[in-house]
C-alpha positions in Angstrom: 0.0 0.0 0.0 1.1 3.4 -0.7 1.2 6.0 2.0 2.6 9.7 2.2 6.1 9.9 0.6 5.9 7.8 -2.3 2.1 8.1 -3.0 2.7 11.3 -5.2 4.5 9.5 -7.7 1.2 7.9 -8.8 -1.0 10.5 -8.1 0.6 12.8 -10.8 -1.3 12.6 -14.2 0.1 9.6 -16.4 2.6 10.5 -19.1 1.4 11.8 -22.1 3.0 8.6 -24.0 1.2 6.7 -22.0 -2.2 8.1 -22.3 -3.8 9.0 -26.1 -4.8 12.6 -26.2 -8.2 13.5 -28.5 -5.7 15.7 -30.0 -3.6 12.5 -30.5 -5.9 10.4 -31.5 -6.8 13.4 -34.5 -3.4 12.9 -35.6 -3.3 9.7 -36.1 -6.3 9.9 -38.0 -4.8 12.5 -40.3 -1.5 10.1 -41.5 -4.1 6.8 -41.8 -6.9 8.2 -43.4 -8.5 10.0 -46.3 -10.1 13.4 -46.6 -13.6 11.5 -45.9 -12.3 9.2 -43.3 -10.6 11.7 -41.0 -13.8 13.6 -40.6 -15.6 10.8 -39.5 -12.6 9.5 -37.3 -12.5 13.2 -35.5 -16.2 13.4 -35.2 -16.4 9.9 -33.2 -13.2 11.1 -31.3 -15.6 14.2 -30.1 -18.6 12.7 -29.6 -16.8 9.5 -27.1 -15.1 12.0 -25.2 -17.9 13.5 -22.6 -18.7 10.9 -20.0 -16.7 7.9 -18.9 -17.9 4.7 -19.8 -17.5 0.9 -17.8 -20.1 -0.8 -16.1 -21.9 0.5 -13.4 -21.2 -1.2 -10.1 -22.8 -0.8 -6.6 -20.2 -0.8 -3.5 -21.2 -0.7 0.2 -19.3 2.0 0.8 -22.0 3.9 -1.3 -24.9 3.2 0.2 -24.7 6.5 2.4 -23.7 7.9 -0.8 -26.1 7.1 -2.8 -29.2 8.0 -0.3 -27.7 11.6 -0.4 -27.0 11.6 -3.8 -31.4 10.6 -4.7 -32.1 13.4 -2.1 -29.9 15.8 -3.6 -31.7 14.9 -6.8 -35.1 15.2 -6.2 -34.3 19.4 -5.8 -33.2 19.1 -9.7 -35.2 19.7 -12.9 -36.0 16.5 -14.4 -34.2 16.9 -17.7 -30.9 16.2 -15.2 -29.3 13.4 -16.1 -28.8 11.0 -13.2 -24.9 11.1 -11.4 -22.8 8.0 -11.4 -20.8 7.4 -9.0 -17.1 5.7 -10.5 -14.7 3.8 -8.4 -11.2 5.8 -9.8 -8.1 5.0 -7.9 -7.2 2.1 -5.2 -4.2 3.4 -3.1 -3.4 -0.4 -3.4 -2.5 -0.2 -7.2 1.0 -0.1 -8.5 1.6 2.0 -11.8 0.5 -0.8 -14.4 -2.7 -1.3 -12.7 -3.8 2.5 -12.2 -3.1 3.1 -16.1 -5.1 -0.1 -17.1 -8.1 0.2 -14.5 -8.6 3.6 -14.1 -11.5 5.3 -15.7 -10.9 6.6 -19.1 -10.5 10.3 -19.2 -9.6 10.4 -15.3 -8.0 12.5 -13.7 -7.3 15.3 -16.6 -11.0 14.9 -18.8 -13.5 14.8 -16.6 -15.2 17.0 -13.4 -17.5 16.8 -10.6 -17.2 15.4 -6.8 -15.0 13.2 -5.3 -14.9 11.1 -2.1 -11.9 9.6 -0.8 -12.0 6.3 1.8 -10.4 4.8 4.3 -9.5 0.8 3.9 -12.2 0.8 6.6 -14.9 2.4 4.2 -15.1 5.6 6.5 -15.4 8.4 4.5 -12.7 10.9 4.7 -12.9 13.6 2.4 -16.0 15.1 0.1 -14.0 17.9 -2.1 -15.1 18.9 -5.8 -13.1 19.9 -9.1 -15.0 22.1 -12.0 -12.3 22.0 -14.2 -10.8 18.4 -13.7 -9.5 15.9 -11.3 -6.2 16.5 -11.8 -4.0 17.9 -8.4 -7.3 18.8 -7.0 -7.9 14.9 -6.3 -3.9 14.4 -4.8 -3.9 17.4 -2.8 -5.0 16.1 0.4 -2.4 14.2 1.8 -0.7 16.8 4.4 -4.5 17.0 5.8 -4.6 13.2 6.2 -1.3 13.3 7.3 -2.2 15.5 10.6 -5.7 13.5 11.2 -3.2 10.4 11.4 -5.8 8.6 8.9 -4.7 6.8 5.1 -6.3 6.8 1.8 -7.4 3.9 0.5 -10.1 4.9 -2.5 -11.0 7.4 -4.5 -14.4 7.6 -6.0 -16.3 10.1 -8.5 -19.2 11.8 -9.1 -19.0 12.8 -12.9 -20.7 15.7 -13.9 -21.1 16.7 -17.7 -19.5 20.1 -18.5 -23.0 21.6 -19.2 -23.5 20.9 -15.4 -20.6 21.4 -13.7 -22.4 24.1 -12.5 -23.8 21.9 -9.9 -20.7 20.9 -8.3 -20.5 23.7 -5.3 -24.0 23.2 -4.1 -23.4 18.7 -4.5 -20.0 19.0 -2.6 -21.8 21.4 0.5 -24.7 18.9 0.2 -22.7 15.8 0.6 -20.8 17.3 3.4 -23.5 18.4 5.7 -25.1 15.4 4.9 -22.2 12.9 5.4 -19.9 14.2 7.8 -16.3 13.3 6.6 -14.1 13.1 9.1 -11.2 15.3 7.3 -13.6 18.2 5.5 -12.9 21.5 7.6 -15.5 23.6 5.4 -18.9 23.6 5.7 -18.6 21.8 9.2 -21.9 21.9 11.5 -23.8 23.3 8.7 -27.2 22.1 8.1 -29.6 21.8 5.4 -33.1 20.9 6.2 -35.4 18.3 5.6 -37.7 19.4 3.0 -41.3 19.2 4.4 -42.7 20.8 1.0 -43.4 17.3 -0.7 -41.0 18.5 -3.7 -38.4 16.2 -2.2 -39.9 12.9 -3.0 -37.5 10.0 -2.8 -39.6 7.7 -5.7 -38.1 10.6 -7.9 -34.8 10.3 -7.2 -35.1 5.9 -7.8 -36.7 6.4 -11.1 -33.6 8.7 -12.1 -30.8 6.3 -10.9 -28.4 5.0 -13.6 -29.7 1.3 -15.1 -27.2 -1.2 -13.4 
């Protein structure tokens, strides 16, 4: 298992040699292909790029998780496409395993919230990136130094770039909601139950991902 001084060396975003760009994968396009061909090879480049794709699993870890998560939704328009949640890095994994089972476009292509576990499942950290998971993700590890406490797993909430807008108000929600043990902002805040009725948690279900 990795711990403080050597677990930046993974953490940093994989060589680009090592990890096909889009802007890559355009190139190689251009030297292979015709006139006709490259078009259609950049178009499908764009259009696989967005959302990170693998099957959908369920861990019990989650399960506090996820209850927030169909809360959280049932405040959303409907036309909101529902959040996965992606298992992205096991503290466990030397260099070959974190280039092969890694999500694809994580950390540098994709945005949203993160969560980062303990090897005891406790949940340590709730922390967001608008932009993309890169440094954000790794830069907690003085904090866990001085709670005495490790990383094991680092898990995503993807959000597509037209609503990364939500991010903020999904971190703060998750935090007052689930207490990590190492978040400093946004402790012993609260957010309400809602007692309106727009809150109703047969929404959220109908909205999960298919597994």
């Amino acid at each position: 298992m990795l711990t403080g001084a050597n677990w930046p060396r993974r953490c940093r975003s994989p060589n680009a040699a090592l990890r096909p760009t889009r802007g890559s994968l355009v190139l190689i396009g251009e030297r292979s292909l015709g006139r006709r061909g490259r078009l259609s090879f950049i178009l499908s480049a764009r259009r696989a790029a967005p959302m990170a794709k693998g099957p959908v699993r369920d861990l019990p870890r989650w399960r506090a998780v996820r209850a927030a998560l169909d809360e959280f939704r049932t405040y959303l328009a409907p036309l909101v496409p529902a959040f996965r949640i992606i298992a992205a890095n096991d503290s466990g994994w030397d260099d070959e395993e974190y280039r092969r089972l890694r999500p694809p476009g994580f950390p540098t292509r994709m945005r949203g919230a993160y969560l980062i576990f303990d090897e005891h499942d406790e949940l340590l950290y709730v922390g967001v990136a608008l932009v993309n998971f890169d440094k954000r993700v790794w830069s907690h590890e003085a904090c866990f130094e001085s709670w005495e406490v490790e990383r094991r797993w680092t898990d995503l909430i993807e959000l597509p770039p037209e609503y990364a807008f939500l991010g903020l108000s999904l971190e703060y929600f998750l935090i007052c909601r689930l207490n990590p043990k190492c978040n400093t902002s946004y402790k012993g805040y609260e957010i309400p139950r809602s007692e309106s009725g727009c809150a109703d948690p047969s929404v959220a279900a109908d909205r999960r991902p298919a597994t």
